[in-house]
mmCIF file of the C-alpha atoms, coordinates in Angstrom:
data_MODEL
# 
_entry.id   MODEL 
# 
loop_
_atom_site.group_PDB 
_atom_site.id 
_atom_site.type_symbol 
_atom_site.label_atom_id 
_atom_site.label_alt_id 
_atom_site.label_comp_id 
_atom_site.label_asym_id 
_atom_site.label_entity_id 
_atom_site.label_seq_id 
_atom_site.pdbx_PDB_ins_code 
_atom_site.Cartn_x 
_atom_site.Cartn_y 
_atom_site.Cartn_z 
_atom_site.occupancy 
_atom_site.B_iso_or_equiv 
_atom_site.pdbx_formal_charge 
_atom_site.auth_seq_id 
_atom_site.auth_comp_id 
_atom_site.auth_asym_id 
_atom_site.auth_atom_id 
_atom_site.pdbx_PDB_model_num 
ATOM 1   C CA . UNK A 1 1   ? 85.542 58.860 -125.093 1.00 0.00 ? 1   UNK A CA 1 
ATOM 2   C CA . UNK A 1 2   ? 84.345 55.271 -124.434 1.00 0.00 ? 2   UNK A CA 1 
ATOM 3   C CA . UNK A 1 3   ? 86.993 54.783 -121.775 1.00 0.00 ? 3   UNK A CA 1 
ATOM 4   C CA . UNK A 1 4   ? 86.168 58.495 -119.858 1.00 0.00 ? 4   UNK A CA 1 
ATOM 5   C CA . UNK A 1 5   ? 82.886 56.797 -119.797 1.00 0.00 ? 5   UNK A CA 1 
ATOM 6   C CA . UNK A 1 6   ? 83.854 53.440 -118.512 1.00 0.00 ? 6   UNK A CA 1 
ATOM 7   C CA . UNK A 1 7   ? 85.628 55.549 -115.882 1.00 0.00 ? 7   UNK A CA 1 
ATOM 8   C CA . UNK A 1 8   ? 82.653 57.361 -114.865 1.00 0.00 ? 8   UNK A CA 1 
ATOM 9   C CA . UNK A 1 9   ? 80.403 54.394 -114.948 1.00 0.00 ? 9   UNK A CA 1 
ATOM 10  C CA . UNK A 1 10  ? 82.877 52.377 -112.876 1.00 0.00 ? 10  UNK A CA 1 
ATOM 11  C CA . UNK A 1 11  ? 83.255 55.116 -110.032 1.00 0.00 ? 11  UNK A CA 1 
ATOM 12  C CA . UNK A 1 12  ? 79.498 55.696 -109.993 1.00 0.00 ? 12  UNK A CA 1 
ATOM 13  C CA . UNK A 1 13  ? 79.190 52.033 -109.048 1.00 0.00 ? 13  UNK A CA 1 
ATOM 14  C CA . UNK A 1 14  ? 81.816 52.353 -106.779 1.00 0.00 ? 14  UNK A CA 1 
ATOM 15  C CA . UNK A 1 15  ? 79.812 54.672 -105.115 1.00 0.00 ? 15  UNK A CA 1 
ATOM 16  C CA . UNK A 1 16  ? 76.912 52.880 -105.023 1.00 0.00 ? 16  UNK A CA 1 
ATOM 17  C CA . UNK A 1 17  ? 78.698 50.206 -103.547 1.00 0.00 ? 17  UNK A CA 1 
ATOM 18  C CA . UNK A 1 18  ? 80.060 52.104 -100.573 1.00 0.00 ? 18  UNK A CA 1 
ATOM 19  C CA . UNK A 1 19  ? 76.608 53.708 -99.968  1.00 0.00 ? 19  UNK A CA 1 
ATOM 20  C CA . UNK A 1 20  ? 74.746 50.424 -99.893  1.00 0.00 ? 20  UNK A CA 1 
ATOM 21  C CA . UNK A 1 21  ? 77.616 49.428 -97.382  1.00 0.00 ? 21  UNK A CA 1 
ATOM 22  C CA . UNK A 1 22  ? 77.192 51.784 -94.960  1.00 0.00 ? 22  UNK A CA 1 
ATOM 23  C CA . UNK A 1 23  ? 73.495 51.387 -95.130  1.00 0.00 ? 23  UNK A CA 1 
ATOM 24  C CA . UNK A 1 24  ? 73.960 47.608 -94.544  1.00 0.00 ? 24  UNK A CA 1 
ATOM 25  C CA . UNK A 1 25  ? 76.511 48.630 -91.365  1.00 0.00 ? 25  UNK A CA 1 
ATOM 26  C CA . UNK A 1 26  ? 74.130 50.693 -89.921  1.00 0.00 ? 26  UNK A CA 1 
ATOM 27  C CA . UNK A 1 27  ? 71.213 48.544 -89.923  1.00 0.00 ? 27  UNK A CA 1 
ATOM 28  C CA . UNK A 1 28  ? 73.368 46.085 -88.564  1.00 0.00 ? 28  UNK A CA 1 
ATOM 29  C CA . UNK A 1 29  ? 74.598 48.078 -85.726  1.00 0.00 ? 29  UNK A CA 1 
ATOM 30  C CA . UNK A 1 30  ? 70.746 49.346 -84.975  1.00 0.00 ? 30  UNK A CA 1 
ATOM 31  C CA . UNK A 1 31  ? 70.255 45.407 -84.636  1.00 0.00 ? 31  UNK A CA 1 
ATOM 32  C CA . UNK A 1 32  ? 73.202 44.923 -82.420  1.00 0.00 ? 32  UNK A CA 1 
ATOM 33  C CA . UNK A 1 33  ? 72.120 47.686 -79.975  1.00 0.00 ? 33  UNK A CA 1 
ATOM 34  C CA . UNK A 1 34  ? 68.411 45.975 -80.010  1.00 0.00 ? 34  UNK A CA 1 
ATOM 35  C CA . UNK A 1 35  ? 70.212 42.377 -79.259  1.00 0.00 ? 35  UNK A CA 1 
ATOM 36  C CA . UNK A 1 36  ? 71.759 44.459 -75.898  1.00 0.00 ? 36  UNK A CA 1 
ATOM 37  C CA . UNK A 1 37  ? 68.796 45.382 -74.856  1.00 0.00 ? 37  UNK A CA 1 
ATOM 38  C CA . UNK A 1 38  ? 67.041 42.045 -75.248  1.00 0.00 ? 38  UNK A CA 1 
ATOM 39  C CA . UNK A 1 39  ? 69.541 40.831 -72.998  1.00 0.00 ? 39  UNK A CA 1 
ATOM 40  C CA . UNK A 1 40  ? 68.758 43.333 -70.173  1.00 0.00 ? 40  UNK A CA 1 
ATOM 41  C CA . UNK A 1 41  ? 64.872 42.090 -70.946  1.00 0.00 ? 41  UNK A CA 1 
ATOM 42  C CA . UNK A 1 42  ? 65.989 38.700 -70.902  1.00 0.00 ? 42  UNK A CA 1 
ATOM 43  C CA . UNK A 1 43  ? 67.365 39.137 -67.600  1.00 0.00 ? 43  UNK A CA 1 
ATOM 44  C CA . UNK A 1 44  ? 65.254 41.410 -66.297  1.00 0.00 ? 44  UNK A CA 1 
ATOM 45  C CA . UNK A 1 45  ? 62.219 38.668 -66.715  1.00 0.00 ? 45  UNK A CA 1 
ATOM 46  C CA . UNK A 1 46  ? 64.058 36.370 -64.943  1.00 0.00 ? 46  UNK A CA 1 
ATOM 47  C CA . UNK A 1 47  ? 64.669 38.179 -62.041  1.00 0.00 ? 47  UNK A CA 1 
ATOM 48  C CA . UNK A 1 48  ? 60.482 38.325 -62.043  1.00 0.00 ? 48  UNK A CA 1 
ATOM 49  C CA . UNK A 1 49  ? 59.324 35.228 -60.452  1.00 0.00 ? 49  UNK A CA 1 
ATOM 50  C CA . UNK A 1 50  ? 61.879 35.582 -57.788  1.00 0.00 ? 50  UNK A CA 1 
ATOM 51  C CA . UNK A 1 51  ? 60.591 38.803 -57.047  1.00 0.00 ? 51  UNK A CA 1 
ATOM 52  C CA . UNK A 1 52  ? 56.460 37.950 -57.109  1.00 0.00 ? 52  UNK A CA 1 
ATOM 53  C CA . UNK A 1 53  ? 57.678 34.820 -54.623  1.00 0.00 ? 53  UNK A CA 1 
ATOM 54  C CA . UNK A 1 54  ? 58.913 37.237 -52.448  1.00 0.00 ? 54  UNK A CA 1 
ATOM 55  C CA . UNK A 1 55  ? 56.173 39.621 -52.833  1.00 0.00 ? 55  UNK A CA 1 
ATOM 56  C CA . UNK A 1 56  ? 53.652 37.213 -52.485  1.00 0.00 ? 56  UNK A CA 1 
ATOM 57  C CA . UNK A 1 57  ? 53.565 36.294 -48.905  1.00 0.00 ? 57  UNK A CA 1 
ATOM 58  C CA . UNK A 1 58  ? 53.516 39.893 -47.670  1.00 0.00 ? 58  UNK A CA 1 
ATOM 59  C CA . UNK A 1 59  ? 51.485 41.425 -50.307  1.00 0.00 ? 59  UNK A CA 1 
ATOM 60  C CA . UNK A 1 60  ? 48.179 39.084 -49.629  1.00 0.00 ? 60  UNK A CA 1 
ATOM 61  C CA . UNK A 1 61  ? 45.770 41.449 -50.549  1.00 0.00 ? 61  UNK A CA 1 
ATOM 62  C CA . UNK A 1 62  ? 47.603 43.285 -53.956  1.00 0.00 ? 62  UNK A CA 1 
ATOM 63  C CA . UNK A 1 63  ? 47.234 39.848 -55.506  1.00 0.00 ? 63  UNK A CA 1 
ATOM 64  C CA . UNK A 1 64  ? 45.913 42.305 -59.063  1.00 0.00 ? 64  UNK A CA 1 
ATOM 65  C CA . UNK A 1 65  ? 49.521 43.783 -58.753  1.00 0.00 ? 65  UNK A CA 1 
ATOM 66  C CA . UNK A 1 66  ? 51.302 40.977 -59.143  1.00 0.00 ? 66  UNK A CA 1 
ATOM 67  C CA . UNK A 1 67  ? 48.951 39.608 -61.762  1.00 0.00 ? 67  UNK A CA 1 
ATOM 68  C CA . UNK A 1 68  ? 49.848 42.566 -63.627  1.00 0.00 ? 68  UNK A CA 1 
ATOM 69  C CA . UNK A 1 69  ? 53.688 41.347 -63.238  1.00 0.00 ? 69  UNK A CA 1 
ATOM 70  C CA . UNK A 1 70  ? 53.370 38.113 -64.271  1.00 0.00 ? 70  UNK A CA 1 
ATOM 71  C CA . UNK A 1 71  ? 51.101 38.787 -67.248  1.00 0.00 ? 71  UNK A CA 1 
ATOM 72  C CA . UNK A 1 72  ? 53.512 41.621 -68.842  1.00 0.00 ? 72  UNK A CA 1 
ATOM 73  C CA . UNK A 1 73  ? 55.981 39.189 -68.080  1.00 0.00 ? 73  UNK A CA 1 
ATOM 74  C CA . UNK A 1 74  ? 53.752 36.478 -70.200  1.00 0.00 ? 74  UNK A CA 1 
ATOM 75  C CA . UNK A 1 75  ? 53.712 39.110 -72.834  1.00 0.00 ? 75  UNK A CA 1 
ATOM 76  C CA . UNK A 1 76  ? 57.173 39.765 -73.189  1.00 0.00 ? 76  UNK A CA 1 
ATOM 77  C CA . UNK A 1 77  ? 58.011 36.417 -73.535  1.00 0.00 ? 77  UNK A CA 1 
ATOM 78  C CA . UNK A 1 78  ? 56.127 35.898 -76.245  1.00 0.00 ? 78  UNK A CA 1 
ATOM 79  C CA . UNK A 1 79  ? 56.918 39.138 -78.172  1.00 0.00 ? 79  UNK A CA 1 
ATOM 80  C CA . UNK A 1 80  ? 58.520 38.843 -81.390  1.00 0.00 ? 80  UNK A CA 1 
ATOM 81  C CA . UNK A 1 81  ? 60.229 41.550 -83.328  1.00 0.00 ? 81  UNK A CA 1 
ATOM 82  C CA . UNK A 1 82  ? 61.697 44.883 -81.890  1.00 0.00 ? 82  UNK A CA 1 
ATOM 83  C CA . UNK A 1 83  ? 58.430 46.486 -81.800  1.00 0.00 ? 83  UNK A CA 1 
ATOM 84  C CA . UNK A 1 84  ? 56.509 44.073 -80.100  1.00 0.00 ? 84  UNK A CA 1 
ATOM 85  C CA . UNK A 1 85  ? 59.377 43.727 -77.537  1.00 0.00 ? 85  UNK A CA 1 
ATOM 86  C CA . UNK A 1 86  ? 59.364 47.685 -77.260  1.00 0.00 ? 86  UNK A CA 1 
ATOM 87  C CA . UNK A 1 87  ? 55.762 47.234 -76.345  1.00 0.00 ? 87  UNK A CA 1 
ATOM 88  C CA . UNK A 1 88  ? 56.036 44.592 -73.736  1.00 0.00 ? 88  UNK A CA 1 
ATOM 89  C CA . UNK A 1 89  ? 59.132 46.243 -72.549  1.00 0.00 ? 89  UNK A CA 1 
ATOM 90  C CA . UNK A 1 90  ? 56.487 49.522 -71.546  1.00 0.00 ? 90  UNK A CA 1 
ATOM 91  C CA . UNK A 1 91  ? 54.115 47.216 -70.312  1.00 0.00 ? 91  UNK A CA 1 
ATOM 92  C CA . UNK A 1 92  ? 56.641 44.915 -67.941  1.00 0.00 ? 92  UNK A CA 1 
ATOM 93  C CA . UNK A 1 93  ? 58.061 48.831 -66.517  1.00 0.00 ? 93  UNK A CA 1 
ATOM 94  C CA . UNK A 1 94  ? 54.002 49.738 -65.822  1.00 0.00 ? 94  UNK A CA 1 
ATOM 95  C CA . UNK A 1 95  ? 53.999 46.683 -64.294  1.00 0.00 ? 95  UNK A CA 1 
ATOM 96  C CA . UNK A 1 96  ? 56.945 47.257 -61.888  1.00 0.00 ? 96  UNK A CA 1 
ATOM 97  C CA . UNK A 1 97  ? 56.224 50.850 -61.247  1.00 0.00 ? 97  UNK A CA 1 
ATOM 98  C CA . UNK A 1 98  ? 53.012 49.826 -59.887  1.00 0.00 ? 98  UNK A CA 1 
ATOM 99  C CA . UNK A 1 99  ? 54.613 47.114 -57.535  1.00 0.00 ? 99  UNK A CA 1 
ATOM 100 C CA . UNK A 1 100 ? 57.311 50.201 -56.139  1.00 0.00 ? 100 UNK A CA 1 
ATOM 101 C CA . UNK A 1 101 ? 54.082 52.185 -54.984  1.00 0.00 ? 101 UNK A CA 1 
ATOM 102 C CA . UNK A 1 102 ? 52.451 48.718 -53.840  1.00 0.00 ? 102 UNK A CA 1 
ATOM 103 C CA . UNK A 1 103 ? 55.651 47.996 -51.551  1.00 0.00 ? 103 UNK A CA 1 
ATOM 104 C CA . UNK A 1 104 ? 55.693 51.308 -49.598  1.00 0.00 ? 104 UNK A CA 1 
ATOM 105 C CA . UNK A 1 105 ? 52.654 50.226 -47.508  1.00 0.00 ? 105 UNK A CA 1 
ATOM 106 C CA . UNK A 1 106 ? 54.965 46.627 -46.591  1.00 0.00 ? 106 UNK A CA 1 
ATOM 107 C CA . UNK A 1 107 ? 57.787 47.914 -44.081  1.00 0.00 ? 107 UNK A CA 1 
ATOM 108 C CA . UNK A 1 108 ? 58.287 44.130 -43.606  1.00 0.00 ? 108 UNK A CA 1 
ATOM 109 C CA . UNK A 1 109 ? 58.941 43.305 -47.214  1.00 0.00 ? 109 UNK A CA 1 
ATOM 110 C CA . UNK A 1 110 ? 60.904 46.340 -47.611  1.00 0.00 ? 110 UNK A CA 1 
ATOM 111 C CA . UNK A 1 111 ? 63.145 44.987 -44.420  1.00 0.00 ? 111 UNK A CA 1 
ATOM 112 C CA . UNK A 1 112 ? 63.292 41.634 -46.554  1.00 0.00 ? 112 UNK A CA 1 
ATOM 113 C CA . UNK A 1 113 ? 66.986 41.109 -47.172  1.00 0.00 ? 113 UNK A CA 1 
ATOM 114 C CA . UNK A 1 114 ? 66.144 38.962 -49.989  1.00 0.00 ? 114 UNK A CA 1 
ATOM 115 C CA . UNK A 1 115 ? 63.632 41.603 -51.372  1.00 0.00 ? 115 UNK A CA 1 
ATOM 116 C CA . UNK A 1 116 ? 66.138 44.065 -50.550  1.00 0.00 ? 116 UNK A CA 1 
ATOM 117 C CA . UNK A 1 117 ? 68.458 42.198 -52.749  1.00 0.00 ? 117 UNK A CA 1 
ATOM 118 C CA . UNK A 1 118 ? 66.175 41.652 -55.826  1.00 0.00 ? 118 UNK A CA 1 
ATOM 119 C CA . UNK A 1 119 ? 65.310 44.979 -55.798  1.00 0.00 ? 119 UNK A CA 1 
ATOM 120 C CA . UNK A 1 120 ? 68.973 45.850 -56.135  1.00 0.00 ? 120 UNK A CA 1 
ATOM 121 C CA . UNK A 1 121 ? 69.543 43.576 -59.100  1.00 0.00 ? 121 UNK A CA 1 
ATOM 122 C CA . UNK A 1 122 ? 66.215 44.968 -61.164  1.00 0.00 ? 122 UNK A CA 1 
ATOM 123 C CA . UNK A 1 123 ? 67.667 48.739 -60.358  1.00 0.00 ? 123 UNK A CA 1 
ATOM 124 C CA . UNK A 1 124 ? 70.592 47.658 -61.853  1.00 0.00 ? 124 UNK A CA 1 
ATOM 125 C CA . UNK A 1 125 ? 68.875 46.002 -64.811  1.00 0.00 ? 125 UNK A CA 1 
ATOM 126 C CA . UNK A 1 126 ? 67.019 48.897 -65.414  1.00 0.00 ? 126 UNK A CA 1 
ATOM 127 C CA . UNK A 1 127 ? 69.413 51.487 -65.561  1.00 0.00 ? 127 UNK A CA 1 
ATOM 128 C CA . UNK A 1 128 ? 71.465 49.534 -67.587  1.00 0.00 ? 128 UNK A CA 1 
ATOM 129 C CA . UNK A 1 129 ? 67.984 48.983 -69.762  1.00 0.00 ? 129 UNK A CA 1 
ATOM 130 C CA . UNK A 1 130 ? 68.177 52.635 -70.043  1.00 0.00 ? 130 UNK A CA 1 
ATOM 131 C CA . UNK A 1 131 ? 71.556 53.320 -71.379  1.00 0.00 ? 131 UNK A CA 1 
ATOM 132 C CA . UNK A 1 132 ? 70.407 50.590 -74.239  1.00 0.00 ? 132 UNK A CA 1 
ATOM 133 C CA . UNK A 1 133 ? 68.136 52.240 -75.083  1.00 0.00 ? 133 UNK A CA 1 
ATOM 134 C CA . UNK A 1 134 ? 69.780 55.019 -75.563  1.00 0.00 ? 134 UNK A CA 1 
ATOM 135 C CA . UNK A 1 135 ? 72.788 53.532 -77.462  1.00 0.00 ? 135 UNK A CA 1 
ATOM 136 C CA . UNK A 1 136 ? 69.467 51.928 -79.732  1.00 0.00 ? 136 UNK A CA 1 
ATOM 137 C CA . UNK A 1 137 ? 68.293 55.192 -80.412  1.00 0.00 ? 137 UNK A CA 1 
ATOM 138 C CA . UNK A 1 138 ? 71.569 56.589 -81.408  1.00 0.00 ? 138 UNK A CA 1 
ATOM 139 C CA . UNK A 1 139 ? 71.695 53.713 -83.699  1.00 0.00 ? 139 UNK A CA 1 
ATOM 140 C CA . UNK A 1 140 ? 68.464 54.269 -85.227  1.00 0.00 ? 140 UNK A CA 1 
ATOM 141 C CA . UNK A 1 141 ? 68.954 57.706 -85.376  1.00 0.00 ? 141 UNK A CA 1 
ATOM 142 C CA . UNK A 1 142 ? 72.034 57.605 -87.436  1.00 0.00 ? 142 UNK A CA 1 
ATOM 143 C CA . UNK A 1 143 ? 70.491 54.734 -90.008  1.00 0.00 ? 143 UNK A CA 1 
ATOM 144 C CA . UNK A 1 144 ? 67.086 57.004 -90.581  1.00 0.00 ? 144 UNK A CA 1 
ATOM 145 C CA . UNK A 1 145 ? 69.795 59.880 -91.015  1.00 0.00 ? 145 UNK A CA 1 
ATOM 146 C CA . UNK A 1 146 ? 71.753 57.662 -93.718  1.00 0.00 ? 146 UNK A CA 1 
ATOM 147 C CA . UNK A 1 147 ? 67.936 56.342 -95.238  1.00 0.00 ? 147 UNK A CA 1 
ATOM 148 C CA . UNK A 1 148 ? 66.440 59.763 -95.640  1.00 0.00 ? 148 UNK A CA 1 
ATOM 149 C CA . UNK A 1 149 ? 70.087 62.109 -96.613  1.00 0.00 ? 149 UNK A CA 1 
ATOM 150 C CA . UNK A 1 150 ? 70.715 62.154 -100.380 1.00 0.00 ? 150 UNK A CA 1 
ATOM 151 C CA . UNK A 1 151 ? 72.317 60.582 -102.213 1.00 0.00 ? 151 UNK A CA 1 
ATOM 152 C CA . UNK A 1 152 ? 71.714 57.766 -99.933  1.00 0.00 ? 152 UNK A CA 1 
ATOM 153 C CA . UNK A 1 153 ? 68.179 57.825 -99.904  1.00 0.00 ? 153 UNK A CA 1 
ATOM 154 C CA . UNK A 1 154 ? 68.243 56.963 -103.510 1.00 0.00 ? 154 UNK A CA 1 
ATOM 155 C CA . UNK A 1 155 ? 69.394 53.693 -102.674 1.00 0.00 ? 155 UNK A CA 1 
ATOM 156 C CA . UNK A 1 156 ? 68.058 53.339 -99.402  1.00 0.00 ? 156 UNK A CA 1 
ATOM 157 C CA . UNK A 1 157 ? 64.573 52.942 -101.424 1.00 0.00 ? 157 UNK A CA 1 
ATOM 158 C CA . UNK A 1 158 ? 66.009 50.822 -104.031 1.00 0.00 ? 158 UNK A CA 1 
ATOM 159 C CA . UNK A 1 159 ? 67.011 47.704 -101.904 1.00 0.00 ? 159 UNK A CA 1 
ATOM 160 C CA . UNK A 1 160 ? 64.166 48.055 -99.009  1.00 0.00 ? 160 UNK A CA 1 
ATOM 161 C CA . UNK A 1 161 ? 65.979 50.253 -96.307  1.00 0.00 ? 161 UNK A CA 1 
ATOM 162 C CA . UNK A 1 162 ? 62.620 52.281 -94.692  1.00 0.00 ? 162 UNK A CA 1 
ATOM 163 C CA . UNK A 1 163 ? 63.181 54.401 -91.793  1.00 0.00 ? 163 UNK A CA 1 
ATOM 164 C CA . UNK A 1 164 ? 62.921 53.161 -88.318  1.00 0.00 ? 164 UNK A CA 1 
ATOM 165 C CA . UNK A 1 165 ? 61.123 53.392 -85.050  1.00 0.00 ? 165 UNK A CA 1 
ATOM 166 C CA . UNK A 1 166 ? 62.580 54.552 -82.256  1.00 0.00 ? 166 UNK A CA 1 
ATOM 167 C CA . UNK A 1 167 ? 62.212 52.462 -79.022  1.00 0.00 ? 167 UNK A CA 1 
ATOM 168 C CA . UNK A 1 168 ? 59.933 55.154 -77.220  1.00 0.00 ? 168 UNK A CA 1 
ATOM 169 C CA . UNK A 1 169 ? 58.600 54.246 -74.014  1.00 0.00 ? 169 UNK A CA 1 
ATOM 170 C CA . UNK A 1 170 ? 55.163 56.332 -74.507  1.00 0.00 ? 170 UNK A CA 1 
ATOM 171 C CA . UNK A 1 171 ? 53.925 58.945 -72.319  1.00 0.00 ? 171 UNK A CA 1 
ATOM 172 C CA . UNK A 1 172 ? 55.872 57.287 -69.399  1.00 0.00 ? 172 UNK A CA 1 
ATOM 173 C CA . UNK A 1 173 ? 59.621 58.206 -70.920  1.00 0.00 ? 173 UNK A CA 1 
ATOM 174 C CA . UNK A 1 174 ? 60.403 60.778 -68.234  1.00 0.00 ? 174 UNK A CA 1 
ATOM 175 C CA . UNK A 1 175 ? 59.692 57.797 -65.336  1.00 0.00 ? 175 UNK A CA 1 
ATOM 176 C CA . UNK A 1 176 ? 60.931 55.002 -67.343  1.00 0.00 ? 176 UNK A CA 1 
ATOM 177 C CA . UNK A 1 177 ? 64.200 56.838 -67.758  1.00 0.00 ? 177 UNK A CA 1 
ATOM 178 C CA . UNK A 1 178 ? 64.665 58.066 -64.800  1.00 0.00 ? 178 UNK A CA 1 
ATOM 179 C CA . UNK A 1 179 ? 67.551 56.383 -62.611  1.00 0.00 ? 179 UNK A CA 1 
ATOM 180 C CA . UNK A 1 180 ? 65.430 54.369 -59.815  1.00 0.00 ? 180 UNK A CA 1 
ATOM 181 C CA . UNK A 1 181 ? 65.736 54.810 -56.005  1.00 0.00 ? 181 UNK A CA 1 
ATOM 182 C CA . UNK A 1 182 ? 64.940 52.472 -53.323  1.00 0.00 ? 182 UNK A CA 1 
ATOM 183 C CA . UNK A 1 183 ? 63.109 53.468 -50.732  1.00 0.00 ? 183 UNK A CA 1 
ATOM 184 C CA . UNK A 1 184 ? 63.587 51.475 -47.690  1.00 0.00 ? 184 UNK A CA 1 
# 
């Protein structure tokens, strides 16, 4: 009788064990899809000055739009934590959307071949951005699945696994997400 319950005791920790695991794997991988997008940001804000030098001798007059750049830009830099960089991230893409409507009245900076070419390389960036933050999602999704299902949950609460945020752009998702065009 004392060893059925040594058995039982031993496979019930076993099970723990596993649980706990895959919690830990999955909070890991929600990390790892985060660092991928904070490369994209990373490069992404360094593509920024080069752009606002570009900008700035044709756009003399939208000198608030490119204010608006460089100060998201100031803010993401000095985010800290996924959810501050989620919010910068929505700022620094209200930033740029503004600039795309700000262009259309330059047909000389849109002829730019270096503008051209910097606006290639943040299209890139961003759609790239946006299939990170999908894979993040997915990530988070599947961890907030594994924190709230039972019998996980039960642990989950034990050793400080808490459900998630998902990186959500705000009202501007169906923009943000979208693939973007150039418009020359």
């Amino acid at each position: 009788m004392l060893i059925g319950l040594f058995i039982i005791l031993v496979v019930v920790a076993l099970f723990a064990v596993g649980l706990y695991n895959r919690l830990v794997k999955l909070r890991n991988n929600r990390e790892n899809a985060f660092a991928d997008i904070d490369v994209q940001l990373k490069q992404r804000l360094d593509l920024i000055p080069q752009l606002v030098e570009s900008v700035k001798a044709y756009m003399k007059h939208e000198s608030t739009v490119l204010t608006d750049i460089t100060n998201a830009r100031a803010r993401a830099l000095q985010a800290n934590g996924i959810n501050e960089k989620i919010a910068a991230d929505a700022g620094m893409t209200s930033a740029l959307q503004g600039l795309r409507v700000a262009v259309e009245a330059y047909p000389d900076l849109k002829a730019s071949q270096n503008f051209m070419q910097l606006q290639e390389e943040i299209s890139d960036i961003e759609n790239k951005l946006a299939a990170a933050r999908r894979f993040f999602n997915s990530a988070t999704k599947e961890l907030n699945n594994a924190v709230e299902t039972f019998p996980s949950n039960l642990l989950a609460g034990m050793f400080g696994f808490r459900r998630e945020t998902m990186y959500d752009l705000g009202t501007d998702r169906a923009k943000a997400e979208e693939t973007p065009t150039l418009k020359f």
